[in-house]
DRENKOLVO-392665 format. One line per field, with one value per atom (N, C-alpha, C): residue number from 1; x, y, z; residue in three letters. Coordinates in Angstrom, 3 decimals, always signed. Layout:
num <- NUM, ...
c1 <- X, ...
c2 <- Y, ...
c3 <- Z, ...
residuo <- ALA, ...
//
This chain:
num <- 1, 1, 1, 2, 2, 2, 3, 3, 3, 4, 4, 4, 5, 5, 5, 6, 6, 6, 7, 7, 7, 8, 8, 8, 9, 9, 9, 10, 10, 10, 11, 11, 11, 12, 12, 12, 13, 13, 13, 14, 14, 14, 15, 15, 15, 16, 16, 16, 17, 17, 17, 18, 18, 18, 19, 19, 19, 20, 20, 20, 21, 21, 21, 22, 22, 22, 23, 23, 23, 24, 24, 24, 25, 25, 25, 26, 26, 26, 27, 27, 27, 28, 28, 28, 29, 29, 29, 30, 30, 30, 31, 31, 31, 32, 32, 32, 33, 33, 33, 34, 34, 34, 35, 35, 35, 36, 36, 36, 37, 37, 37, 38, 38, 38, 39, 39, 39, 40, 40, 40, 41, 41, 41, 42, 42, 42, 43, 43, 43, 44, 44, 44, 45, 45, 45, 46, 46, 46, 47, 47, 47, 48, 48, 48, 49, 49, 49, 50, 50, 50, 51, 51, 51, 52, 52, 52, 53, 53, 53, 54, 54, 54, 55, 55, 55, 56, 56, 56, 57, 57, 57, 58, 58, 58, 59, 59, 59, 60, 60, 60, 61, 61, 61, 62, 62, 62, 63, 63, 63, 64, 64, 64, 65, 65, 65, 66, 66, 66, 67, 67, 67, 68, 68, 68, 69, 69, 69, 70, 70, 70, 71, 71, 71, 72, 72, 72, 73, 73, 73, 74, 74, 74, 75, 75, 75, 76, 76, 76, 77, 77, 77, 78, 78, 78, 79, 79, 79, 80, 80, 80, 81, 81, 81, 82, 82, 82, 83, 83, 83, 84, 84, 84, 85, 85, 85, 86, 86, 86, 87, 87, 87, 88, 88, 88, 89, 89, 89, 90, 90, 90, 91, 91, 91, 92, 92, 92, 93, 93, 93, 94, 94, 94, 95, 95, 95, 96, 96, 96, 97, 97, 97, 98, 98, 98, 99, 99, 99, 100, 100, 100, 101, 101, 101, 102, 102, 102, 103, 103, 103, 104, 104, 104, 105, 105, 105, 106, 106, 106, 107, 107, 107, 108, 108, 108, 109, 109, 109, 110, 110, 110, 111, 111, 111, 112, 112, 112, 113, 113, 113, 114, 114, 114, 115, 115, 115, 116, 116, 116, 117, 117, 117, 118, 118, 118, 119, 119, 119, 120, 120, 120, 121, 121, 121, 122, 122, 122, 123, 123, 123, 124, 124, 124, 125, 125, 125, 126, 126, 126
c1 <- +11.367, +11.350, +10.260, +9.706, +8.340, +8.964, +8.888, +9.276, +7.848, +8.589, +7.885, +8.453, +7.858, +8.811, +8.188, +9.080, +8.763, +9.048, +7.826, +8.088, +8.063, +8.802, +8.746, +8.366, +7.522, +7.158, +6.792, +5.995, +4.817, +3.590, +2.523, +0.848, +1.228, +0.011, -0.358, -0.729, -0.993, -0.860, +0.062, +1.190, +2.295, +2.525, +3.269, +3.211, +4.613, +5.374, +6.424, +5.693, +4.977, +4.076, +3.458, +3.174, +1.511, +2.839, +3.421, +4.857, +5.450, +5.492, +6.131, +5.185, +3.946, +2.760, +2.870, +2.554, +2.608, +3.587, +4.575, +5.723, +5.820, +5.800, +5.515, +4.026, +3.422, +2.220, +2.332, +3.080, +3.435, +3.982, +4.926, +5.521, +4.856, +3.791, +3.776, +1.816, +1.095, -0.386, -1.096, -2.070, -3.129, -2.354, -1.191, +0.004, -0.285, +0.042, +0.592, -0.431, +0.095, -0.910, -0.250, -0.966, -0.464, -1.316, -0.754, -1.568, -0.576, -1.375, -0.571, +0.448, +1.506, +1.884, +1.672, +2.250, +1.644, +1.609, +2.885, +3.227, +2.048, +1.590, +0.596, +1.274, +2.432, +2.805, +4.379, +3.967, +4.438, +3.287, +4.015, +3.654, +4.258, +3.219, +4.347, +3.211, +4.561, +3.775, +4.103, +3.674, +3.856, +3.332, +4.183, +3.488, +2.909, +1.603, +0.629, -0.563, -0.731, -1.914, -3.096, -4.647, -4.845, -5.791, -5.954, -5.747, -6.948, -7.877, -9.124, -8.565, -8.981, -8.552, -9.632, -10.073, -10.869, -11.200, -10.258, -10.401, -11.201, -11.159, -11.731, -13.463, -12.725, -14.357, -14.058, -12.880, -12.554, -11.226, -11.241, -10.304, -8.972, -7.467, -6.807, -5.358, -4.580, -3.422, -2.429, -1.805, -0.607, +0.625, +1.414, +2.679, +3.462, +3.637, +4.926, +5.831, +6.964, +7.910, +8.647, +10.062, +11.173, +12.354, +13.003, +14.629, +14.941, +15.803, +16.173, +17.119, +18.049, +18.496, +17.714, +17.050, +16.292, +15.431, +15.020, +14.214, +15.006, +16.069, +16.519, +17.625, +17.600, +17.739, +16.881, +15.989, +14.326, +14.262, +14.428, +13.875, +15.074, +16.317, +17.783, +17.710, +16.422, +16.128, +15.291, +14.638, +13.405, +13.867, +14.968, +15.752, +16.476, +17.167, +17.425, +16.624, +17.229, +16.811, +16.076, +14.921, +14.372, +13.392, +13.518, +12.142, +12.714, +13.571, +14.040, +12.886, +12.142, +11.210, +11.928, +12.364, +12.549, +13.296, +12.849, +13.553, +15.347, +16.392, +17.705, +17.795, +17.361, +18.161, +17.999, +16.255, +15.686, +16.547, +16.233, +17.236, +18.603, +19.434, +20.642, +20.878, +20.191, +19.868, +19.729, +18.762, +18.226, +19.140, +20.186, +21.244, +22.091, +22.413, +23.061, +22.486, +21.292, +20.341, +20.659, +20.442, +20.612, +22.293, +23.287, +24.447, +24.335, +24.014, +23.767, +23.228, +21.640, +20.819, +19.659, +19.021, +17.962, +17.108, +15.836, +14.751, +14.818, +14.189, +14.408, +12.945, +12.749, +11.072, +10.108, +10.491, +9.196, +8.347, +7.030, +6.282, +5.726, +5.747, +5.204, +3.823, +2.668, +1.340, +1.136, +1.626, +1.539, +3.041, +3.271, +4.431, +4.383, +4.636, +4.404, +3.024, +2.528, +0.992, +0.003, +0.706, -0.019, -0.998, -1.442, -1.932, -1.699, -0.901, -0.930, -2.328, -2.258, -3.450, -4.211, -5.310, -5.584, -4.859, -4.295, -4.402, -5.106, -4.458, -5.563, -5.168, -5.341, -5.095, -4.349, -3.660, -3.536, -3.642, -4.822, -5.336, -5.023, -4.231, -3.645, -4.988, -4.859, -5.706, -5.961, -4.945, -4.894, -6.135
c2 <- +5.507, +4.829, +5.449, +4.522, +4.953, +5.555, +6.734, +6.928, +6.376, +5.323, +5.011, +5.435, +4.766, +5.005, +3.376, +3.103, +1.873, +2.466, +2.726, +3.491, +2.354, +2.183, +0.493, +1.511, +0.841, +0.623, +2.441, +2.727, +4.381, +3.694, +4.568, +4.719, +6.099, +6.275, +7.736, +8.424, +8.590, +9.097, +9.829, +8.993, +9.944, +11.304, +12.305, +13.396, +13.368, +12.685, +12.781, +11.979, +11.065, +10.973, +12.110, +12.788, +13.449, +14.834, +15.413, +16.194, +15.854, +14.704, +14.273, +14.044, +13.490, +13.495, +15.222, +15.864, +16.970, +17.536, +17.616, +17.832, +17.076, +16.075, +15.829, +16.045, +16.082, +16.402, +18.093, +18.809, +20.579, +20.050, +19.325, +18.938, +18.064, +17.591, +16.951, +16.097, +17.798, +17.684, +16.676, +16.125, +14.876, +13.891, +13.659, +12.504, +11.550, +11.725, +11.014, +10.282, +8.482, +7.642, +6.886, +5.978, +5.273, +4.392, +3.377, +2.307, +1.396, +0.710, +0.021, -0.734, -1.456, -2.265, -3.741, -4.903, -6.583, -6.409, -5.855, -6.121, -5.660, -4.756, -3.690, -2.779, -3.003, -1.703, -0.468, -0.239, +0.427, +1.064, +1.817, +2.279, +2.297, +2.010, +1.885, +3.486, +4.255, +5.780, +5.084, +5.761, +5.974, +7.471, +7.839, +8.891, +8.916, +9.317, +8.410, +9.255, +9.247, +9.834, +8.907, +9.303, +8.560, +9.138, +7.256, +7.265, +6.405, +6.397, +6.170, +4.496, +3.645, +2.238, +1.735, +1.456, +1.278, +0.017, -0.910, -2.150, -2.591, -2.076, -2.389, -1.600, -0.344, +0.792, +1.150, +1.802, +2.356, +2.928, +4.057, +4.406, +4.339, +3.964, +3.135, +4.005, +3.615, +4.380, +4.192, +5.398, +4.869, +5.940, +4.752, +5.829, +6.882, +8.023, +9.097, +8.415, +8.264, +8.264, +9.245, +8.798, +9.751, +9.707, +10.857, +9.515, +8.919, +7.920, +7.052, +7.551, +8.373, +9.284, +10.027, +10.268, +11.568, +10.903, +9.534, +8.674, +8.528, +8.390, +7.441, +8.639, +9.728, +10.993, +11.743, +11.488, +12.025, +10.778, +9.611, +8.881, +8.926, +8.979, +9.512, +10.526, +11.273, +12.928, +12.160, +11.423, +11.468, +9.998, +9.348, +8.574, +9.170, +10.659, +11.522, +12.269, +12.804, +14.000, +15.084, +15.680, +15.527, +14.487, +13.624, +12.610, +11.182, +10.899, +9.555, +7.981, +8.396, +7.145, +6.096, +6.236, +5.941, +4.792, +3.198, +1.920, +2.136, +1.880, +2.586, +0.901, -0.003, -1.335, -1.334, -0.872, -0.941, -0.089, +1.103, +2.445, +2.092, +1.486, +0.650, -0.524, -1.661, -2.752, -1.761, -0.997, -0.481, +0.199, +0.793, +1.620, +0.761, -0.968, -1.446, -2.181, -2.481, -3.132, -1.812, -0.791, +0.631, +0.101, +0.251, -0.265, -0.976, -1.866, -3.065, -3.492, -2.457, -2.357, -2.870, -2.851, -3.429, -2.632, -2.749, -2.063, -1.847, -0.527, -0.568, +0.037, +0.486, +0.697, +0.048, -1.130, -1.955, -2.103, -2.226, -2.362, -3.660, -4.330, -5.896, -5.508, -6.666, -6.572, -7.324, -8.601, -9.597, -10.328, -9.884, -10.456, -11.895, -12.954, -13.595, -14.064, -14.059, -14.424, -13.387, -12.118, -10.926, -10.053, -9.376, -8.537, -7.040, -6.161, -4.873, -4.387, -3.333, -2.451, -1.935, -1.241, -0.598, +0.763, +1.454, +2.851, +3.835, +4.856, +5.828, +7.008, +8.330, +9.876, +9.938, +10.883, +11.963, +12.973, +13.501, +14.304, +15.525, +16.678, +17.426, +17.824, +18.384, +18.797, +20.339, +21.045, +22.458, +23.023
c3 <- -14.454, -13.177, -12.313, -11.284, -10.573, -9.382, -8.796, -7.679, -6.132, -5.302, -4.773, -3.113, -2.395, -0.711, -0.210, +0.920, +1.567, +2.973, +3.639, +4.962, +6.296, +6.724, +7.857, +9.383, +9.997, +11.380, +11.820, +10.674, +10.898, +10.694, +10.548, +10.494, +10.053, +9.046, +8.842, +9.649, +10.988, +11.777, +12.436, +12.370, +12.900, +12.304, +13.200, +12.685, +12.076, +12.253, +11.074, +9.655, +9.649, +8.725, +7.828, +8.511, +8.289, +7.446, +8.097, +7.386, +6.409, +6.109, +5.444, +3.742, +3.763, +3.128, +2.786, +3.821, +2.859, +1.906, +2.609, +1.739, -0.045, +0.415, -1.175, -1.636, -0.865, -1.788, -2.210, -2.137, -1.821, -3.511, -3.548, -4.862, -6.014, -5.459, -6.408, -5.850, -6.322, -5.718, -6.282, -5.788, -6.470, -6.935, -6.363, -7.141, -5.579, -4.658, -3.434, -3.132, -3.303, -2.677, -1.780, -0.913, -0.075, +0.358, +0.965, +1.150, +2.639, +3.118, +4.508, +4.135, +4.507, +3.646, +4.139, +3.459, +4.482, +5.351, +5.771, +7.256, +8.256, +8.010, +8.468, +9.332, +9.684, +10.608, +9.460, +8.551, +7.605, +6.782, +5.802, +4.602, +3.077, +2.317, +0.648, +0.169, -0.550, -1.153, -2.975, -3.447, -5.135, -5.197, -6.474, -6.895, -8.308, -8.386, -9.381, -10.054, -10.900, -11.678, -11.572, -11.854, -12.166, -13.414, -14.278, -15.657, -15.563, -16.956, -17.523, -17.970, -17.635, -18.063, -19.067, -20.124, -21.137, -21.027, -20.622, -20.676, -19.489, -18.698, -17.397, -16.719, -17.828, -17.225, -16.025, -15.454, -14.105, -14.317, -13.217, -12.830, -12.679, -12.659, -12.256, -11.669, -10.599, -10.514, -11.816, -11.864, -13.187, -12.398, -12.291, -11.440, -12.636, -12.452, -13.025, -13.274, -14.133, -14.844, -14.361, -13.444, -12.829, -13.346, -14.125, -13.993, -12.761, -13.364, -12.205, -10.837, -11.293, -10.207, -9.740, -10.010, -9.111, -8.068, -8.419, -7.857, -6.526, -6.246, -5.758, -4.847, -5.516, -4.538, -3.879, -4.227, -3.634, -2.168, -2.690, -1.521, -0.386, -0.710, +0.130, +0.876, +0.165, +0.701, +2.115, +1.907, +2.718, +3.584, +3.637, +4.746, +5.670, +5.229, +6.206, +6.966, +7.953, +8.945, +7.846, +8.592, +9.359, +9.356, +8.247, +7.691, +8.620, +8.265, +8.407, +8.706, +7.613, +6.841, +6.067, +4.651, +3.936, +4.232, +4.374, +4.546, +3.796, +4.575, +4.312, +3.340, +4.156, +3.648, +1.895, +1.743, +0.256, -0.477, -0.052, -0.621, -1.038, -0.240, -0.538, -1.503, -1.311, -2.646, -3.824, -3.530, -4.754, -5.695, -4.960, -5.680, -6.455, -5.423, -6.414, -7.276, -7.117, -8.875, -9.789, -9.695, -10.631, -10.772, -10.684, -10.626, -12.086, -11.642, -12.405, -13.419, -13.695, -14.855, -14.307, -13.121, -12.968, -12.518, -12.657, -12.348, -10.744, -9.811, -8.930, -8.481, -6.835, -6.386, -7.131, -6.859, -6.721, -5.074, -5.498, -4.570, -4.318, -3.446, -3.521, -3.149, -3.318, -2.880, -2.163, -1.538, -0.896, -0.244, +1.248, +1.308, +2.733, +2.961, +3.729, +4.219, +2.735, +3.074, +3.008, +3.581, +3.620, +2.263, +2.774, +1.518, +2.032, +1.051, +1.414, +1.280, +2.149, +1.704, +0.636, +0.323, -1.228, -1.565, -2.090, -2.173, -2.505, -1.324, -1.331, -1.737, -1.689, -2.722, -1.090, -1.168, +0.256, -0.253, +1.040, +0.732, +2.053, +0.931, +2.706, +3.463, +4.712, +5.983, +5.493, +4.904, +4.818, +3.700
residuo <- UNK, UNK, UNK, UNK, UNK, UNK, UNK, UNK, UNK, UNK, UNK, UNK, UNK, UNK, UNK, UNK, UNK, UNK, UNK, UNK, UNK, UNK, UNK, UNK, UNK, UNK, UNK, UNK, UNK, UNK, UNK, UNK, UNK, UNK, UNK, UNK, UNK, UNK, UNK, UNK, UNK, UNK, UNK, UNK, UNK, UNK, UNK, UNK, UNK, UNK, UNK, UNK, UNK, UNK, UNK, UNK, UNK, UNK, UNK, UNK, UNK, UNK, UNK, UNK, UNK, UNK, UNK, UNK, UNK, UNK, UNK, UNK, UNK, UNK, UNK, UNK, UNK, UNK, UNK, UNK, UNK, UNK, UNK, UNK, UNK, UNK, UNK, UNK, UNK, UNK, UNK, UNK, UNK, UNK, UNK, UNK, UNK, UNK, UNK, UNK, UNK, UNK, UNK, UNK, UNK, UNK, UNK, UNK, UNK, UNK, UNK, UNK, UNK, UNK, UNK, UNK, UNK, UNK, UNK, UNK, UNK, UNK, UNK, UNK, UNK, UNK, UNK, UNK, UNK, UNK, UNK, UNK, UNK, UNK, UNK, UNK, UNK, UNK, UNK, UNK, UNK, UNK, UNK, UNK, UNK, UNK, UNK, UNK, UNK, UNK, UNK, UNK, UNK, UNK, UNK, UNK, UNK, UNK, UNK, UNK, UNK, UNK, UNK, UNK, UNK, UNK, UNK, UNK, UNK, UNK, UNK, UNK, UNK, UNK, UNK, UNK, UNK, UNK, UNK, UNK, UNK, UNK, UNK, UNK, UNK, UNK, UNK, UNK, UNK, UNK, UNK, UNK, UNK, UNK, UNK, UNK, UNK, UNK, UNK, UNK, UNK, UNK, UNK, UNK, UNK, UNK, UNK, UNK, UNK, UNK, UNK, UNK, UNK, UNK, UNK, UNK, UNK, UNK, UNK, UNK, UNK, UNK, UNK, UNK, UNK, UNK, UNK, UNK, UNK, UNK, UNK, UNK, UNK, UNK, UNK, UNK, UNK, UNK, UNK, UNK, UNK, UNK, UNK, UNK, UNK, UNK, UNK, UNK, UNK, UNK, UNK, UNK, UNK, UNK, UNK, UNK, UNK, UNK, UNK, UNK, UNK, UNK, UNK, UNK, UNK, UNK, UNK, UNK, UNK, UNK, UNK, UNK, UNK, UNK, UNK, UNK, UNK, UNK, UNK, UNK, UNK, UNK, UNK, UNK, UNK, UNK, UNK, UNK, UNK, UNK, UNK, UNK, UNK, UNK, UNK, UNK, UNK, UNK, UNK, UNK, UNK, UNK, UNK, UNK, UNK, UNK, UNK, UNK, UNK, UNK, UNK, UNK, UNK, UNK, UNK, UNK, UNK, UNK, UNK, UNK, UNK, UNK, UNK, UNK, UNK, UNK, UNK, UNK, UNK, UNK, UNK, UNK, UNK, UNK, UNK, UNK, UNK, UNK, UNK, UNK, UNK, UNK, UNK, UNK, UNK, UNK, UNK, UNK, UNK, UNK, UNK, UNK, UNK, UNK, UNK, UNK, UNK, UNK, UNK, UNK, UNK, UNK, UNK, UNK, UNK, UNK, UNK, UNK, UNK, UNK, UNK, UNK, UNK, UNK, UNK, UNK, UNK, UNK
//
């Protein structure tokens, strides 16, 4: 499972943002990408390698492989205090598709017409 985040109504700017970016990037360096999301006033994270695409001749993100609990306790981690990012409604569905047998953190690219952003590395300040 991909561990992703669906962060509603931040900018990377914020400094609970910007804390929060590091923190996982502390865990898990040259992994943390992010990108705006449709809406434009959010953020979608993945955590992601990136991988040599042959077919294409470029670069490409390829998300980590999490178990599925851990996924989904990591992002529980980061809906609470002191973070309280992590979209609760998604986090919730999501537990009961896992329930159920279904794939969960998905990221949409286009919602209401929109287009999310591209992703980018985060890259800490320190």
């Amino acid at each position: 499972m991909w561990l992703t985040f669906d962060w509603d109504d931040v900018s990377i700017t914020d400094p609970i943002v910007q804390s929060a970016l590091a923190e996982l990037d502390s865990r898990y360096p040259l992994r943390v990408w992010y990108r705006v999301s449709s809406s434009g006033t959010g953020l979608h994270l993945v955590i992601a390698e990136l991988v040599w695409d042959a077919s294409t001749g470029t670069m490409q993100t390829q998300p980590v492989d999490f178990p599925e609990s851990l996924t989904l306790e990591i992002r529980a981690e980061f809906s609470e205090p002191p973070w309280g990012l992590e979209c609760r409604g998604r986090l919730i569905s999501d537990s009961v598709r896992t329930q159920n047998g279904y794939r969960t953190g998905r990221l949409f690219s286009a919602k209401n017409q929109n287009l999310a952003g591209g992703w980018m590395l985060y890259e800490s300040q320190a």
